[in-house]
C-alpha positions as CSV (number, residue, x, y, z in Angstrom):
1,X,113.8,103.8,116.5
2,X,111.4,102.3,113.8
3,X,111.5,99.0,113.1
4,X,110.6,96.8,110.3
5,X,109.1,93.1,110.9
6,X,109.0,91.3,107.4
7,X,108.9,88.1,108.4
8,X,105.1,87.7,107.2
9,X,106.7,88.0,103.4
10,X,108.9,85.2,103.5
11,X,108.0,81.5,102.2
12,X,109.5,80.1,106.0
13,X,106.2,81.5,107.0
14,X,103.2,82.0,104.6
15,X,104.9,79.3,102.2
16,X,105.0,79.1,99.0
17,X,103.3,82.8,98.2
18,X,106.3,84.2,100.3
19,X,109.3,84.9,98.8
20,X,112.7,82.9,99.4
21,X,115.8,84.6,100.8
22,X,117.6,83.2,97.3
23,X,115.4,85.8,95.7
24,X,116.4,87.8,97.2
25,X,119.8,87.3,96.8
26,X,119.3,87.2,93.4
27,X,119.1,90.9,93.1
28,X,121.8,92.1,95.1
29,X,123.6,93.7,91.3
30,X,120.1,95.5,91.0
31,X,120.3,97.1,94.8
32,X,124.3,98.1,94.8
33,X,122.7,100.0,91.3
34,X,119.9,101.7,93.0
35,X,122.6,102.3,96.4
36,X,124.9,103.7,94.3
37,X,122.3,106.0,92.6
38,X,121.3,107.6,95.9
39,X,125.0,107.4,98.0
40,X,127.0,108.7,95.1
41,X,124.1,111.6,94.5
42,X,123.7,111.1,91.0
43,X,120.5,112.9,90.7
44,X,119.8,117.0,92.1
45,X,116.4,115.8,93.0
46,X,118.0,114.2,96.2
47,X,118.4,117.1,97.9
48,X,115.5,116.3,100.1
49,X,118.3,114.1,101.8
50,X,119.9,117.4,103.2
51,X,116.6,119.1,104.8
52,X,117.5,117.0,107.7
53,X,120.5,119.6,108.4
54,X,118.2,122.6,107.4
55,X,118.8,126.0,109.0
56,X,114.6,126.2,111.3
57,X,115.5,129.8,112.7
58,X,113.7,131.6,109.7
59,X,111.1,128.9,109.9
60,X,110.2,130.0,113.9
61,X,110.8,133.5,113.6
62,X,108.0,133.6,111.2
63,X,106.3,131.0,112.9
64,X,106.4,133.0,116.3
65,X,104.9,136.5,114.4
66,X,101.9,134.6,112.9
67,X,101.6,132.7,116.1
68,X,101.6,136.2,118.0
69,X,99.0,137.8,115.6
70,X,96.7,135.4,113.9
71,X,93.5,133.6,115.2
72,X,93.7,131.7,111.8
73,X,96.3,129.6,109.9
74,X,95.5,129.1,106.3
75,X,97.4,126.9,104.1
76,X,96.7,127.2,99.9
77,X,99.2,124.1,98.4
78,X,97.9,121.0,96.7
79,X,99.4,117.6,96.4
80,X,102.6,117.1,98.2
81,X,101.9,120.7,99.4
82,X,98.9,120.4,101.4
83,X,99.5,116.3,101.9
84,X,102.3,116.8,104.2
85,X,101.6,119.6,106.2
86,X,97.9,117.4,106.9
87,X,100.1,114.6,107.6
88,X,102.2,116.4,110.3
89,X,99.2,118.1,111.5
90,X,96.8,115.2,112.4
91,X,99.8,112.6,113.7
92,X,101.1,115.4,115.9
93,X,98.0,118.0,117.0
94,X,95.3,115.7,116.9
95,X,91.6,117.9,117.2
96,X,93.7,120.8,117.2
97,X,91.5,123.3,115.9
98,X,89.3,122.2,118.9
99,X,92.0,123.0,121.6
100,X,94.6,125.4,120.2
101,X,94.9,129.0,118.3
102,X,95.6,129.8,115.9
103,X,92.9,127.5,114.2
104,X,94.8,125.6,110.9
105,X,92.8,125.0,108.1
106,X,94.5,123.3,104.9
107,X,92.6,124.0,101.3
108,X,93.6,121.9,98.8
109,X,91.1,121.8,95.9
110,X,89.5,124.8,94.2
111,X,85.5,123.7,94.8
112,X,83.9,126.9,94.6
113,X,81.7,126.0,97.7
114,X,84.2,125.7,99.8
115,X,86.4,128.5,98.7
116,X,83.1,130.5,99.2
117,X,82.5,129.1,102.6
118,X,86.2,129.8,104.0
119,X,85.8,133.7,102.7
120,X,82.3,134.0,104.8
121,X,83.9,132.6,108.2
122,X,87.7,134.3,108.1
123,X,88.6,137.3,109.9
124,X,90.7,139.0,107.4
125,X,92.3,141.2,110.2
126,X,93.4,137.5,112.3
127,X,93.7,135.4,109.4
128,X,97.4,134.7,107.8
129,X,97.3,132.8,104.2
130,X,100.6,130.5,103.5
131,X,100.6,130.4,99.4
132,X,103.0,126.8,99.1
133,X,103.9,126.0,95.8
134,X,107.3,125.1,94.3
135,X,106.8,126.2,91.0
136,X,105.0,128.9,91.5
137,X,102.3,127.9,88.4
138,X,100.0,125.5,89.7
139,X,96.6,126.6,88.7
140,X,94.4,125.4,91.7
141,X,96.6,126.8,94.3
142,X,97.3,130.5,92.2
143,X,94.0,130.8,92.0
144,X,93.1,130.1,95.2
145,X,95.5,132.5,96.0
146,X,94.0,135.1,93.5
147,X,90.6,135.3,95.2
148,X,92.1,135.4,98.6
149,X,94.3,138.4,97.9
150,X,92.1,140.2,96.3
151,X,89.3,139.4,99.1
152,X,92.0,140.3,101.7
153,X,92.7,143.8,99.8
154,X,89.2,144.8,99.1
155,X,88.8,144.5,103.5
156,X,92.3,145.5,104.5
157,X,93.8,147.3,101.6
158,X,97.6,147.8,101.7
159,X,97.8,146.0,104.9
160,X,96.6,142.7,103.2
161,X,100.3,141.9,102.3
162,X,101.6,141.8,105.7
163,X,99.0,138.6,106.1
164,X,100.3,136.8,103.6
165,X,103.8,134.3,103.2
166,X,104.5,132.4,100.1
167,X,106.7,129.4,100.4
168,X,108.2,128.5,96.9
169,X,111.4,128.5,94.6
170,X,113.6,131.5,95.9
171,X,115.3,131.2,92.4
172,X,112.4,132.3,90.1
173,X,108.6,131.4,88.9
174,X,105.3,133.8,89.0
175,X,105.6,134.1,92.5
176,X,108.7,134.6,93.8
177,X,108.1,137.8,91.4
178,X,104.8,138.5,93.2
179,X,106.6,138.5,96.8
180,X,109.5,140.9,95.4
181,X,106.9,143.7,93.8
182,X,104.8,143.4,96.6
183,X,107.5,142.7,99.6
184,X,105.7,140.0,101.0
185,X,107.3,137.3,103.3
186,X,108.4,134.1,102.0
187,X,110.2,130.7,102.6
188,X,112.6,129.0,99.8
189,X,111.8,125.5,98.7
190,X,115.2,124.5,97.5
191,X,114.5,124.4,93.7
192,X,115.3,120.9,93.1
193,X,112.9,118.8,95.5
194,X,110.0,118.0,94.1
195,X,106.9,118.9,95.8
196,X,106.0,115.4,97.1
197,X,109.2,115.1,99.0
198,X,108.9,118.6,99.8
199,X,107.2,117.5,103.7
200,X,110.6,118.3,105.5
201,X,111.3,121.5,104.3
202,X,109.2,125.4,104.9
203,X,106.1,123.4,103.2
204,X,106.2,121.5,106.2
205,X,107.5,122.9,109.2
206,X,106.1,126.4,108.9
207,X,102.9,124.6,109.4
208,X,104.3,122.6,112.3
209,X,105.9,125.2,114.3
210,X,102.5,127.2,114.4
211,X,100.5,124.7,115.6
212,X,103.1,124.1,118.3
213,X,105.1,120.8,117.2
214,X,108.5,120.9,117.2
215,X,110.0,121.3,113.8
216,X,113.4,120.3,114.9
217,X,112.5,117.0,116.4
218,X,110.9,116.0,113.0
219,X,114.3,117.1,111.5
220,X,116.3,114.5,114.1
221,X,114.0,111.8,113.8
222,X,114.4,112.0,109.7
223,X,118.2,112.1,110.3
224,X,118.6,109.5,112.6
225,X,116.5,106.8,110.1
226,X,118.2,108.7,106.9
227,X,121.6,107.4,108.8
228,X,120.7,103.9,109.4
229,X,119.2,103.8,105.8
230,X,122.2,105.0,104.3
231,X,123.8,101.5,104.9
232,X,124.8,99.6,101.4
233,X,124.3,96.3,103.2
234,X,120.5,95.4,102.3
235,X,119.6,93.2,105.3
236,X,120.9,96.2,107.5
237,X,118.5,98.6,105.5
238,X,115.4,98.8,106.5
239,X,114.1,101.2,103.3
240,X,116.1,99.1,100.7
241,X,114.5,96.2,102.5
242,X,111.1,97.6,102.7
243,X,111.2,98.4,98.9
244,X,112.8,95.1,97.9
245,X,110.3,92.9,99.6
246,X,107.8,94.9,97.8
247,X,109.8,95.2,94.6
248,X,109.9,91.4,94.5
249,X,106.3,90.6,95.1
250,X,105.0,92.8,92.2
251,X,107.3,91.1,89.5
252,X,107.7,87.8,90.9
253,X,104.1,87.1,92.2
254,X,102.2,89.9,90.4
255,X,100.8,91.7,93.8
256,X,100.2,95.1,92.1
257,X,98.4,96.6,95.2
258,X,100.2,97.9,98.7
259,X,97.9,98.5,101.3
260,X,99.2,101.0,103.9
261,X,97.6,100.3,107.1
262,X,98.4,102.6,110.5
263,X,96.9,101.7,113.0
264,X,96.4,105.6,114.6
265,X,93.5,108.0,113.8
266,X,96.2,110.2,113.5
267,X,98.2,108.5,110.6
268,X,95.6,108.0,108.3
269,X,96.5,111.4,106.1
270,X,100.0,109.9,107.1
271,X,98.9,107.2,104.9
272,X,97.5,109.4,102.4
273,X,100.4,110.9,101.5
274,X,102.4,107.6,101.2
275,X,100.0,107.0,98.5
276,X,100.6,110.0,96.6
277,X,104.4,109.5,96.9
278,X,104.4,105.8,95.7
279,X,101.8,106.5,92.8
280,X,103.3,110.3,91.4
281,X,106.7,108.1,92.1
282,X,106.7,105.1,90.3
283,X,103.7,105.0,87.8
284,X,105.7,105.1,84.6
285,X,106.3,103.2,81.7
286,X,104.0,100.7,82.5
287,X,105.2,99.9,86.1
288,X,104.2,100.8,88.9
289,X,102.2,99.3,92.1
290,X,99.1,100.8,93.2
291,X,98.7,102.3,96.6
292,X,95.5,102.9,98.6
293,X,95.1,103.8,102.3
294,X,93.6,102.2,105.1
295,X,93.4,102.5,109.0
296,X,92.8,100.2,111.7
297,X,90.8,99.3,112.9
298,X,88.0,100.6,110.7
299,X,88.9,99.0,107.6
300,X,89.0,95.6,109.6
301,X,85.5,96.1,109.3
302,X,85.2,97.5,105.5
303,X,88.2,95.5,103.5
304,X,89.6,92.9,105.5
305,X,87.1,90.1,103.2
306,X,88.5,91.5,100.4
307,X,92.2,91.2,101.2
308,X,91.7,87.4,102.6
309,X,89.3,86.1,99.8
310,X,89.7,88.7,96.8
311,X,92.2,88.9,94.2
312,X,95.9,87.8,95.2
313,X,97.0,90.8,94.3
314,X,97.8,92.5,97.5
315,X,100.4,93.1,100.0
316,X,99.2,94.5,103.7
317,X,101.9,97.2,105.0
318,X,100.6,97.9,108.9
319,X,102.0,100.6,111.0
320,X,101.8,99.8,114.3
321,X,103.0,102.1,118.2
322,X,103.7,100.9,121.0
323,X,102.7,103.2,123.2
324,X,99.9,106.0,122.3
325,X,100.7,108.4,124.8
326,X,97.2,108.2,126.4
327,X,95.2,105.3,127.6
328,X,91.5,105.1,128.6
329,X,90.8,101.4,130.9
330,X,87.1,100.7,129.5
331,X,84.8,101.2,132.9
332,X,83.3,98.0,134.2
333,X,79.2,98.8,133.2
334,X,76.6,96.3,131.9
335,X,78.9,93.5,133.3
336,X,75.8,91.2,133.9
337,X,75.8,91.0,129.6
338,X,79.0,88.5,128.6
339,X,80.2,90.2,125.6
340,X,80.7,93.3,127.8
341,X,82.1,91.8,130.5
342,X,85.3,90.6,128.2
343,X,86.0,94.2,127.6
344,X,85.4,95.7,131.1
345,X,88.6,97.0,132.4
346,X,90.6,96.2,129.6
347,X,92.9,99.6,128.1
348,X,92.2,100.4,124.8
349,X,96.1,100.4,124.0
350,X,96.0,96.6,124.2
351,X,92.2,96.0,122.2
352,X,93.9,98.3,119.3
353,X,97.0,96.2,119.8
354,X,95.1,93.0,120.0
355,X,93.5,93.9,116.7
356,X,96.5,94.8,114.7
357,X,98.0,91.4,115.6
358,X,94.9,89.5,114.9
359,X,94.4,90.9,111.5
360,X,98.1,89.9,110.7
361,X,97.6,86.7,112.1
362,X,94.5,85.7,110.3
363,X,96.4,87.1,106.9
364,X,99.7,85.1,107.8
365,X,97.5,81.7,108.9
366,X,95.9,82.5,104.8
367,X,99.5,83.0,103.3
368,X,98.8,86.9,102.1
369,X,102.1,88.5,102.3
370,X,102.3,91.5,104.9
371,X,104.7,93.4,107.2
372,X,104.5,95.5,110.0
373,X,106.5,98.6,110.8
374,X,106.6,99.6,114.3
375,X,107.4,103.2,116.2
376,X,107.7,103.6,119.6
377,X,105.8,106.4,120.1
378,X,103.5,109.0,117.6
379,X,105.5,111.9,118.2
380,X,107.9,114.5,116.1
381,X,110.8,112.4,116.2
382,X,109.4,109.1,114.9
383,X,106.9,111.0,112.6
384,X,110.0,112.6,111.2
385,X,111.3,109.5,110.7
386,X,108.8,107.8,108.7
387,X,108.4,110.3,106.3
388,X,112.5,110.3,105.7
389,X,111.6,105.7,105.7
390,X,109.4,106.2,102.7
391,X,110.7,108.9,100.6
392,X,114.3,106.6,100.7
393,X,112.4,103.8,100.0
394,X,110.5,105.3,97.3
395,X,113.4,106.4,95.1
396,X,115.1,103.2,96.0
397,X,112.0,101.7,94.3
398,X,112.2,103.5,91.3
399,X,115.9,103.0,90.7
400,X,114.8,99.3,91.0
401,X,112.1,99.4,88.1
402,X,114.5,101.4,86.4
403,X,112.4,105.2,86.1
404,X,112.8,108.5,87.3
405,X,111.2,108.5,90.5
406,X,111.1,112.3,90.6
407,X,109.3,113.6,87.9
408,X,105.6,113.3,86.8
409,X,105.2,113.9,82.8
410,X,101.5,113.3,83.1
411,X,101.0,115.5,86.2
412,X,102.1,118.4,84.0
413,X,100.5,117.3,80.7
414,X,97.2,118.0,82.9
415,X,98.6,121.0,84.0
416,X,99.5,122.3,80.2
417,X,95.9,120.7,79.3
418,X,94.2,123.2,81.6
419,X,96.6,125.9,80.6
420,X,95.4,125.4,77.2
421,X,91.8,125.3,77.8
422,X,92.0,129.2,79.7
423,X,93.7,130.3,76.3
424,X,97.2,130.3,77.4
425,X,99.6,132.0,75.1
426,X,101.6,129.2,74.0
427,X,99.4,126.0,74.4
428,X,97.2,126.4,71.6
429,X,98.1,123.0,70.7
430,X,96.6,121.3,74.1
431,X,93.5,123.3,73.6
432,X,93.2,121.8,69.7
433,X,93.3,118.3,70.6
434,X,90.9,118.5,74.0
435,X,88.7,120.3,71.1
436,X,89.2,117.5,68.8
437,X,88.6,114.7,71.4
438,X,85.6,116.5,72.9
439,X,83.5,116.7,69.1
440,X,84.9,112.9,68.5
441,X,83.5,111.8,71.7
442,X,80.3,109.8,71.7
443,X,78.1,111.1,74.4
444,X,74.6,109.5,75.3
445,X,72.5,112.1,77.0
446,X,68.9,110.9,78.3
């Protein structure tokens, strides 16, 4: 089960930049608020909380067809879309493309270079494309969409729709109207979870069960955590805890900034993700904490200077395993030079390990706040479980500052701003003011 060690936040150990357990008493009306919030259900947006008792037959049926005919997975979603699915994909099938079929690929961006380059290396007779979008309008991933079908038409003709499955609202939008004219297969995302919580549901575990990881073990791992952080009683939650801490040192001592640091190759998009979810999640009416990832060991090596003699501004969240899975002993070679004779026969699982406490020791021992959450192992069920952890703990945050933690006005003011700019019927208005701001602009060109 994942555990949370916050011991490195408190004022008994980094003194007076921790925070004091009074504190966080002090909040306690705040938290049964933000508990009630979530237990009593108070907004639809919750409904990620069910995916854990999801119905995965549809899922693996489709799964098992595309796994049977396809050479080539690829995935057209963007933000939470293509986050997640990355996320499960690189924890869980590390290299994969290297030892398993069908190859995934995830395209997220519309760079006309690498659309191009995708198109000149597909076999449009082995490929499958999975359209994700929940609202069905988002303008990178239709178009994206738009050049592949077309593409896959002009080489396959009517045959092109039976390589195509769209996972998105199975209430309405542009494409759930696209997969009934042209019966093409699809997968609902309930209508009232948001993309970036959207991980645990088809956006996810389509994804997952094609490249061979089990889609229910994600599912018990996210329940099993969703249980124990269900529990009113904040020093028996870990999430509430988790966002508390955190809460606490951005209005109390100002640290705006949460590093999320795994320590696993194969949690760094892991990481990613979190970032999105915390930023898209709580960035609103002037509040907010910044999130940026990280991965150890590397960024001992790139940020650690900053964190220990920067701005005080930070709070270090590591993710640590105990146990890998795999274990390489480093051979005993050039043991006549001292430096490596400390590392010959030592395992690699206790030098990562040996770093991760190091670097929280050295930024304990310099009173910078951090915490460590630790699974047991990287696999489906404790994967599952931290992406259930931080979506909890991210709307228990934003009942905290007091916003919405699941809408994102400014995400689809950009969205109506590009709508405007391609002449959209209706958003004259958008295209007026970019207008406007573009002749006002003072531009310097050399």
């Amino acid at each position: 089960m994942l555990e949370m060690h916050f011991g490195n936040m408190l004022e008994e150990v980094i003194k007076e930049k921790g925070l004091s357990l009074v504190e966080i008493e002090e909040i306690r009306d705040k938290t049964a608020v933000a508990h009630n919030q979530i237990c009593g259900r108070k907004w639809d947006e919750l409904a990620f909380i069910d995916l854990v008792s999801q119905d995965t037959s549809a899922i693996k049926e489709i799964a098992a067809k595309i796994v049977e005919n396809s050479d080539l997975f690829l995935l057209l979603g963007i933000g939470g879309s293509a986050m997640g699915p990355r996320a499960i994909l690189e924890a869980l099938s590390p290299m994969h493309n290297f030892r398993h079929s069908p190859k995934i690929f995830i395209y997220d961006n519309i760079d006309p270079r690498s659309l191009e380059a995708i198109i000149e290396v597909i076999d449009t007779r082995k490929t499958t494309v999975n359209v994700v979008s929940k609202s069905g309008n988002t303008a990178e991933t239709v178009a994206s969409f738009m050049i592949f079908w077309a593409h896959m038409v002009k080489a396959l003709g009517s045959d092109a729709a039976k390589r195509f499955i769209i996972t998105t609202n199975p209430e309405g939008g542009i494409l759930r109207q696209i997969v009934k004219e042209n019966d093409l297969m699809s997968l609902p995302i309930h209508p009232s979870i948001v993309g970036r919580y959207s991980v645990l549901s088809a956006a996810g575990l389509l994804l997952s069960e094609i490249a061979g990881i089990n889609s229910d073990e994600l599912l018990l791992g996210a329940k099993d955590i969703l249980t124990k952080c269900s529990n009113a009683e904040l020093w028996e939650n870990p999430a509430y805890m988790f966002s508390v801490l955190l809460y606490l040192m951005c209005v109390k001592e100002k640290r705006t900034v949460n590093v999320m640091m795994p320590y696993a190759d194969g949690l760094k998009s892991l990481s990613e993700w979190f970032c999105q979810l915390w930023a898209e999640s709580l960035g609103k009416l002037g509040l907010g904490i910044t999130p940026y990832p990280a991965v150890g060991t590397t960024d001992q090596h790139s940020q650690l200077q900053l964190w220990m003699e920067g701005p005080e501004d930070k709070v270090v969240i590591f993710i640590r395993i105990d146990d890998y899975g795999s274990n390489i002993r480093i051979p005993v070679v050039f043991d006549k030079i001292e430096e490596f004779k400390l590392l010959s026969g030592q395992c690699l699982n206790d030098l990562i390990n040996a770093a991760a406490k190091s670097t929280e020791l050295a930024l304990s021992n310099a009173s910078k706040p951090n915490m460590t959450i630790t699974i047991p192992a990287l696999d489906a069920y404790h994967v599952g479980q931290l992406f259930m952890f931080f979506e909890i703990s991210t709307t228990f945050m934003g009942f905290l500052f007091g916003v919405n933690p699941f809408n994102q006005p400014w995400i689809e003011a950009g969205k109506h701003n590009t709508f405007g700019l391609l002449g959209k019927s209706g958003f004259q208005k958008q295209r007026e003011d970019i207008e406007r701001m573009a002749k006002d602009s003072v531009c310097w060109k050399l």
